[in-house]
FILORO-949136 format. One record per residue (C-alpha): residue number from 0; residue in three letters; x, y, z. Coordinates in steps of 0.001 Angstrom, whole numbers. Example, Ala and Ser with C-alpha at 12.3 -4.5 7.8 and 13.67 -1.06 7.14 Angstrom:
BEGIN
  seq  type       px       py       pz
    0   ALA    12300    -4500     7800
    1   SER    13670    -1060     7140
! end
This chain:
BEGIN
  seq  type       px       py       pz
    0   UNK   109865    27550    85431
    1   UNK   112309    30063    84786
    2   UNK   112116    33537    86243
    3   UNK   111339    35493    82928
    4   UNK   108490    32855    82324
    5   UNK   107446    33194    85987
    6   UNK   106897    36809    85791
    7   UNK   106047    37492    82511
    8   UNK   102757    34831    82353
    9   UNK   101925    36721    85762
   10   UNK   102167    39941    84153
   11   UNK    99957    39093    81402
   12   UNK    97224    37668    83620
   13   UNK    97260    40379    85757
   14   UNK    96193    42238    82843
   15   UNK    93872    39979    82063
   16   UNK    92423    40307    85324
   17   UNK    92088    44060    85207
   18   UNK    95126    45690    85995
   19   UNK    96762    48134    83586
   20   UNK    99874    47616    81845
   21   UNK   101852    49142    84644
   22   UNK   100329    47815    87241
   23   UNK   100777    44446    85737
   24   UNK   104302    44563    85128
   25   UNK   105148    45817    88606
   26   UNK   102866    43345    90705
   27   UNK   104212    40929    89175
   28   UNK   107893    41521    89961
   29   UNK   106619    42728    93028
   30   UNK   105203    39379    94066
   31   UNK   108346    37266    92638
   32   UNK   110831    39154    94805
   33   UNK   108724    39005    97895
   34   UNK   108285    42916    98433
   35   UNK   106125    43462   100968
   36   UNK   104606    47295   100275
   37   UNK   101373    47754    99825
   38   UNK   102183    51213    97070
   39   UNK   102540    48346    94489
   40   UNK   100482    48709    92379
   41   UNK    99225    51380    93593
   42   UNK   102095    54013    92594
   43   UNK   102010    52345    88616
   44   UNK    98239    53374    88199
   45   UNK    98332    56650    86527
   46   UNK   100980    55288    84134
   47   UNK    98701    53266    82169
   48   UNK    97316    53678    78644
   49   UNK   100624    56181    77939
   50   UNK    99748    58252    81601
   51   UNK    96117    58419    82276
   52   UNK    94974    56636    78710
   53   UNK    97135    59940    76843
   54   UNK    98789    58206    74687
   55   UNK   101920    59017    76033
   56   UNK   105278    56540    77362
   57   UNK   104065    53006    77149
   58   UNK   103261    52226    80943
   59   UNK   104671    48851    80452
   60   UNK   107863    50488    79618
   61   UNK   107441    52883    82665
   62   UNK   106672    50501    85044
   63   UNK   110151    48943    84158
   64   UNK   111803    51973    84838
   65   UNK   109901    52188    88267
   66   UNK   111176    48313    88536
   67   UNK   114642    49482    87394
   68   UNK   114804    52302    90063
   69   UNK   113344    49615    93117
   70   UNK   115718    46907    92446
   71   UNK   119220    49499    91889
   72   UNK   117793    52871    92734
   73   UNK   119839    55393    95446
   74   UNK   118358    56096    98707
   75   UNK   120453    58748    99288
   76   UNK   120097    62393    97780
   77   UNK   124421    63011    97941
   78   UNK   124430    59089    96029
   79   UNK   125288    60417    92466
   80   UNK   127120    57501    91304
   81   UNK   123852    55941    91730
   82   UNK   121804    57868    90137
   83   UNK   124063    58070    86884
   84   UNK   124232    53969    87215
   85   UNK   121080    53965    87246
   86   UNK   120092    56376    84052
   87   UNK   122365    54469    82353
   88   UNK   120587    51375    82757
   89   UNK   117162    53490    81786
   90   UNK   118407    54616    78719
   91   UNK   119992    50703    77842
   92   UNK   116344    50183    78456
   93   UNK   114959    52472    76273
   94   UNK   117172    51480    73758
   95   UNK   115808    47798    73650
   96   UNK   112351    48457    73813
   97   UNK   112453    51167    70986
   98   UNK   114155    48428    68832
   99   UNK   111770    45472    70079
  100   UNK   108573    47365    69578
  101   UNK   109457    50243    67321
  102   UNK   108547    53066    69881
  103   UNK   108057    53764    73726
  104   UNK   104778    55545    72818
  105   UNK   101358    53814    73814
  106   UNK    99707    55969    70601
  107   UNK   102000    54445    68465
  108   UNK   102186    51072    69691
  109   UNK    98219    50888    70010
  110   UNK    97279    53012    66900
  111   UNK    94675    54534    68988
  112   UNK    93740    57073    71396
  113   UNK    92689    55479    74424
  114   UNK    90896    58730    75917
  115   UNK    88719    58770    73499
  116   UNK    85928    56247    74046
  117   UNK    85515    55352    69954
  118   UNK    88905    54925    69464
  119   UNK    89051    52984    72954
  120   UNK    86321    50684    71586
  121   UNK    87881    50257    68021
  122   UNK    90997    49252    69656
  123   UNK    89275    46489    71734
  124   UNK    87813    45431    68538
  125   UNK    90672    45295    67089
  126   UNK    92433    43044    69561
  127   UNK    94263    45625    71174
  128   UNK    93459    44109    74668
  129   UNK    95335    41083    73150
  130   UNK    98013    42774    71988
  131   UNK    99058    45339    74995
  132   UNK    98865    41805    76801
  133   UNK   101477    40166    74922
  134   UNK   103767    43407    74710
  135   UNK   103385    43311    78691
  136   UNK   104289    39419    78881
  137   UNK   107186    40212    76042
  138   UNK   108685    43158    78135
  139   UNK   108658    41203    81847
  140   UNK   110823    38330    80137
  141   UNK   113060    41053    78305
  142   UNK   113175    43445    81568
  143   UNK   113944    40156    83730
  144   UNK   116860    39323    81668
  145   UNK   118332    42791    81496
  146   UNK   117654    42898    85497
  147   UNK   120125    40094    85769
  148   UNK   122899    41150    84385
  149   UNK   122965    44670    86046
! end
């Protein structure tokens, strides 16, 4: 099984499992390149449901950035080069999942406002469990490809 197959089915049942959306996506690269620190998941928690169930940035799509950052990010605050290599690669990001999924926005992508416990419930009657799950499993294969060709 390929890499983008490995992660992305891992991602998804993560979520199915319980995780959020960015928790999912970053366990499960987490666990397929061996990193060994115990703030993943931990450090995608707040991300999920747009930040905190607000509607905001998809946390799929932030917890790629977060992935984006561990696998080329600086460690060194005078490492400009870095940092500019790797907002580059954030906005390429951006760019793809705007035009995959029409919009970085978990309001938008759900129709619903998770912090609100009717709308939460519509969209879990709706399928919207189902369909953050396949956005998750559709991002890991996307994000794995773009990883390997930075």
């Amino acid at each position: 099984m390929s890499e983008k197959d490995l992660v992305s089915k891992r991602a998804r049942n993560l979520y199915n499992e319980g995780l959020n959306c960015a928790e999912s996506i970053c366990l499960s690269f987490k666990e397929y390149w061996g990193i060994k620190d115990s703030l993943i998941p931990q450090i995608a928690t707040g991300f999920g449901g747009g930040v905190g169930r607000k509607g905001s940035l998809c946390g799929t799509f932030v917890g790629s950035v977060m992935l984006i950052g561990i696998k080329m990010g600086r460690t060194d605050p005078k490492d400009k080069e870095t940092m500019l290599k790797v907002y580059e690669k954030c906005q390429q990001f951006w760019d793809m999942f705007e035009k995959k999924f029409g919009s970085r926005e978990c309001y938008k992508l759900t129709g619903y406002h998770l912090d609100n416990g009717e709308d939460h419930e519509k969209w879990l009657q709706a399928g919207g469990k189902e369909k953050c799950g396949e956005l998750i499993e559709k991002t890991a294969e996307m994000l794995s490809e773009f990883i390997k060709r930075i």
